[in-house]
N, C-alpha and C positions, 0 to 999 in steps of 0.2 A: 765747774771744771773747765778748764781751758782745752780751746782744739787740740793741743799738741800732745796734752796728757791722756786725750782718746784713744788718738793715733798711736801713742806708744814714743819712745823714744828712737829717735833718729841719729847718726851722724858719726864721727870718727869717737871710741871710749873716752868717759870724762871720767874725776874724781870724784867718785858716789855711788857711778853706775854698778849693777848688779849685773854679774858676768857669769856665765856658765862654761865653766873647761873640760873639755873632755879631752882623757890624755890615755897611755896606752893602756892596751885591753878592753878600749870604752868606760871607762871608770872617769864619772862626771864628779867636779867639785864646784863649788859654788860661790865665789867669793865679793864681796861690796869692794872696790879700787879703792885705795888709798895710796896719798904719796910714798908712803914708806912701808908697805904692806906688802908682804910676803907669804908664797904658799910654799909651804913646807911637804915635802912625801920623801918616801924614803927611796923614793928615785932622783929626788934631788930638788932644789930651790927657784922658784918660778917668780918672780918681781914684777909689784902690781905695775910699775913705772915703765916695766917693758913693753906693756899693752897701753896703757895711756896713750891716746892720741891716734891709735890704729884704729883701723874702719870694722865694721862687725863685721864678720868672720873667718878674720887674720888668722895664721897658724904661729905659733911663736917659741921657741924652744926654753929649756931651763935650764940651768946650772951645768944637767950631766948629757946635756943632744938631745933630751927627749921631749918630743912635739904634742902639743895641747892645740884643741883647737879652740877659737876663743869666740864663743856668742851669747848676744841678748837673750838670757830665758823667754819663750813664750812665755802665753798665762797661762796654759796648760801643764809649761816647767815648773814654775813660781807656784804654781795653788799645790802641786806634789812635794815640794821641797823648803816651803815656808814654816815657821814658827806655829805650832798648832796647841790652842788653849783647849778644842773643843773638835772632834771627829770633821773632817771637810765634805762637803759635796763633792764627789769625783769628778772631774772634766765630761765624761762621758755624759754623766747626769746632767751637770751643768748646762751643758749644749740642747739635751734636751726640753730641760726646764724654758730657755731663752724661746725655744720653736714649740712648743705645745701651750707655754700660756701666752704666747704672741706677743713679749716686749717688744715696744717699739722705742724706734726714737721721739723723746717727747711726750711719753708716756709718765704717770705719776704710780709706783709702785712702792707695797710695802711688804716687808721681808719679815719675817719670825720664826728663830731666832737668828741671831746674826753669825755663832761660834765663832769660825774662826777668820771667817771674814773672805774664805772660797768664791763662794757662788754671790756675793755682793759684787767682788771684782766683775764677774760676766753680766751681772745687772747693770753695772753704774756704766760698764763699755755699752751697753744695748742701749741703754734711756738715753745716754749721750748730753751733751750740752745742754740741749733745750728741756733734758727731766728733770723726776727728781726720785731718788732714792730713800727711805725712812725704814732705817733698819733697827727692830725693839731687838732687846738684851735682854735678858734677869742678871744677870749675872756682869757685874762693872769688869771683873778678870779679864775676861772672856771678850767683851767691850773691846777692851786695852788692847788684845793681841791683835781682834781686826783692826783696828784703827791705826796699829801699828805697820800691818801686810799691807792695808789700802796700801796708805801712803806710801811705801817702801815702793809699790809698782808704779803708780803712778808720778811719785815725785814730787806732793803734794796731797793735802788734803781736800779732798772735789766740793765745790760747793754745794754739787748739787744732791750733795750727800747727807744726811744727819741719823746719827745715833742717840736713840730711850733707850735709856736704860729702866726697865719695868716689865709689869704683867701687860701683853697686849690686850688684852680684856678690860682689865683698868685704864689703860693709857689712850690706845687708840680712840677713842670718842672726844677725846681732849687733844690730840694733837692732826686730825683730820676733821673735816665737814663731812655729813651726810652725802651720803654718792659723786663723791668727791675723786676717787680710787680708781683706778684704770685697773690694777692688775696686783692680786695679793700671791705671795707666795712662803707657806708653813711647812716650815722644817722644823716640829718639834716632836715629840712624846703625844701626846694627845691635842691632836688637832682640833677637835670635834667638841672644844672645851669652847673655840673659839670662832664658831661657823656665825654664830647669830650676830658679834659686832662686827665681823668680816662682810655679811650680808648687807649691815645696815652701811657700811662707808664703799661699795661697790657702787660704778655704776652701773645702770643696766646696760647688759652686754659683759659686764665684766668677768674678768677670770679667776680663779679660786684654783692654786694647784696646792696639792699637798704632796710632801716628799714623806712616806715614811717606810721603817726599814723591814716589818713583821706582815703577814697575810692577817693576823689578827685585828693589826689597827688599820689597814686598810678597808677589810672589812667592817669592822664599825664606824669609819669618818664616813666612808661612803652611805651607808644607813641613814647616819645621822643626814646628810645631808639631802639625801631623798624625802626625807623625813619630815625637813622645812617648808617643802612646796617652794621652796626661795630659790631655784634653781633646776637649770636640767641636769637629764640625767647622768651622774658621772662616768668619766670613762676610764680607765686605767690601766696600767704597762708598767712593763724595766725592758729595760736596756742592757744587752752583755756586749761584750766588745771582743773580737777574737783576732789577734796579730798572726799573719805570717810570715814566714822565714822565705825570701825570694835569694835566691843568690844561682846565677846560672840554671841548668834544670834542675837544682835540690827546691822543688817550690812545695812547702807543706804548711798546716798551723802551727803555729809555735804550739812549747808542749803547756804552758800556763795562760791561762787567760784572765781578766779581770770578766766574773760573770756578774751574779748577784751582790746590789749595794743598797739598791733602796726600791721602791714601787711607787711611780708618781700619778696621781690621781687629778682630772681636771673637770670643774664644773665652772658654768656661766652662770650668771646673775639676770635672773628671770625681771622684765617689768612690772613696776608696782601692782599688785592685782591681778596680774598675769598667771595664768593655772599652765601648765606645760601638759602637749596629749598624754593619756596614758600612755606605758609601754608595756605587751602583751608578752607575759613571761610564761615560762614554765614554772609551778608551786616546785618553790624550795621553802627550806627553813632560813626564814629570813629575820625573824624572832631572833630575842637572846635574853637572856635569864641574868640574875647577880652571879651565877659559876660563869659564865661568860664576863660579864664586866671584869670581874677579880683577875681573872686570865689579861685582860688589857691594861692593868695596872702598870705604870712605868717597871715595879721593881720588876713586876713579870717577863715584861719585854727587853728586858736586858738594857738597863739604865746605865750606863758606864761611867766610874766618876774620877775625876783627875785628880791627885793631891793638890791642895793650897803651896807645897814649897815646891812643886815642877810645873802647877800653873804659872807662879810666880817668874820664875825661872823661864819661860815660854813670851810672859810681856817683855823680861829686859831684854831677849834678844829680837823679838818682834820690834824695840823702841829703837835698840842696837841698830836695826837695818835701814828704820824711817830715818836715822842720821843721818845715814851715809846718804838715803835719796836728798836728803834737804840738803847736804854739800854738793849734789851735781847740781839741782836745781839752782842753784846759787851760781853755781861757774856757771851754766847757760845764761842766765839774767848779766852777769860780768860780763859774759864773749857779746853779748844781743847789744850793750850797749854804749862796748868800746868799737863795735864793728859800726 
């Protein structure tokens, strides 16, 4: 992945760019610039050629005086308001996941599963140029729409990026070495299916977080993972996030908050042979029985499933947006080398 596609996009709008407008009431629209591209509302017609060539965060009127402001989405904009094959990792989480399993730059990480391609974005930003990212699939659909959102943000397709499509379980021992892995990160249904090949491509010292969204399967990945002796002891959290409303002295919480989304769980990758001290608990029941597992079953956990014709529906417009970034990325390469 190129410096510049780290960095994010710089400079006066091109054709491709992906723009965020916010016009009156705060009512945000979101549109790819095209020459002859036009936003429609029934307050009147806004022309993508009117922004073309203006510096990010011009204001610009449309058809009937009414003022839009015009800026580059974050990637915190962009991961809420992208094409989604498959539920996203929240920003909130996002952020965390990057500071609790400690991606760095240059780091080699692998992701399971990929959905909808969220929280790859905040990874392939964190490893940076000199990582690498290896994100498994099951599902090719699903594949498609991240590959789609990558690219759409970045403007390309990162090299230091690659998509399995497969079982991690299956795949991962065929497409890493032995303690080869800086930093694993499971966002699926049952993590704890997949501790033992995660273990063996870790190195020691490495990180193991699991994203997942029930106390149930937290409780069991966590078990299971004590259970290894391949690791210390885990530790685990969520994040809620609470906005408020500042405006003169009306300073209060807003009255919605984003609270619970998911519960992230992190464990290190103990030295070969290496016993970790005990830790002096109090006797709970730490046992579980088959009425317990059956409780952990995906259907239990509330397994959500997308149709085939609005997954589908979900890639063309995910492809829909990598277009448009593969026409700014082109006019930049045209400006870079008549300049």
């Amino acid at each position: 992945m190129s410096d510049s596609a780290t960095r994010g996009p710089r400079g006066p709008f091109r054709v491709g760019d992906r723009v965020q407008l916010t016009g009156p009431k705060g009512r945000l629209h979101t549109v790819t610039l095209r020459e002859d591209g036009e936003l429609h509302t029934h307050q009147g017609v806004l022309r993508h050629r009117d922004l073309i060539g203006l510096p990010d965060g011009s204001v610009v009127a449309n058809s009937s005086g009414h003022e839009y402001l015009a800026l580059r989405p974050l990637l915190r904009d962009f991961a809420m308001s992208m094409p989604r094959g498959a539920a996203i990792v929240y920003p909130k989480d996002a952020a965390q996941i990057v500071m609790q399993a400690d991606i760095f730059p240059g780091a080699v990480v692998v992701e399971a599963g990929v959905g909808s391609g969220a929280l790859s974005l905040a990874l392939l930003r964190a490893v940076g140029s000199a990582g690498s990212l290896i994100s498994f699939e099951r599902r090719e659909e699903f594949a498609d729409v991240a590959r789609g959102n990558v690219e759409t943000f970045f403007g390309e397709q990162p090299d230091t990026w690659r998509v399995v499509v497969g079982d991690l379980v299956a795949a991962l021992p065929e497409e890493v070495g032995v303690g080869s892995v800086d930093r694993v990160v499971l966002d699926m249904l049952a993590p704890w299916e997949c501790i033992d090949v995660v273990a063996e491509a870790l190195t020691p010292g490495g990180v193991v977080l699991c994203y997942v969204a029930t106390a149930t399967q937290l409780s069991r990945v966590a078990e299971y993972i004590r259970g290894t002796g391949l690791f210390t002891d885990p530790d685990a959290s969520e994040t809620m996030v609470r906005g408020w409303h500042v405006e003169g002295l009306a300073v209060r919480p807003d009255h919605r908050m984003v609270a619970h989304t998911g519960f992230l769980l992190t464990a290190r990758r103990l030295a070969p042979g290496a016993v970790a001290p005990s830790v002096k608990r109090r006797a709970s029941k730490s046992s579980y029985g088959d009425e317990d597992v059956e409780a952990w079953t995906p259907g239990a956990v509330g397994d959500r499933e997308i149709s085939d014709k609005n997954l589908r529906k979900r890639a063309r417009e995910a492809e829909k947006a990598a277009e448009g970034a593969r026409l700014a990325a082109a006019a930049r390469d045209s400006r870079h080398t008549t300049e």
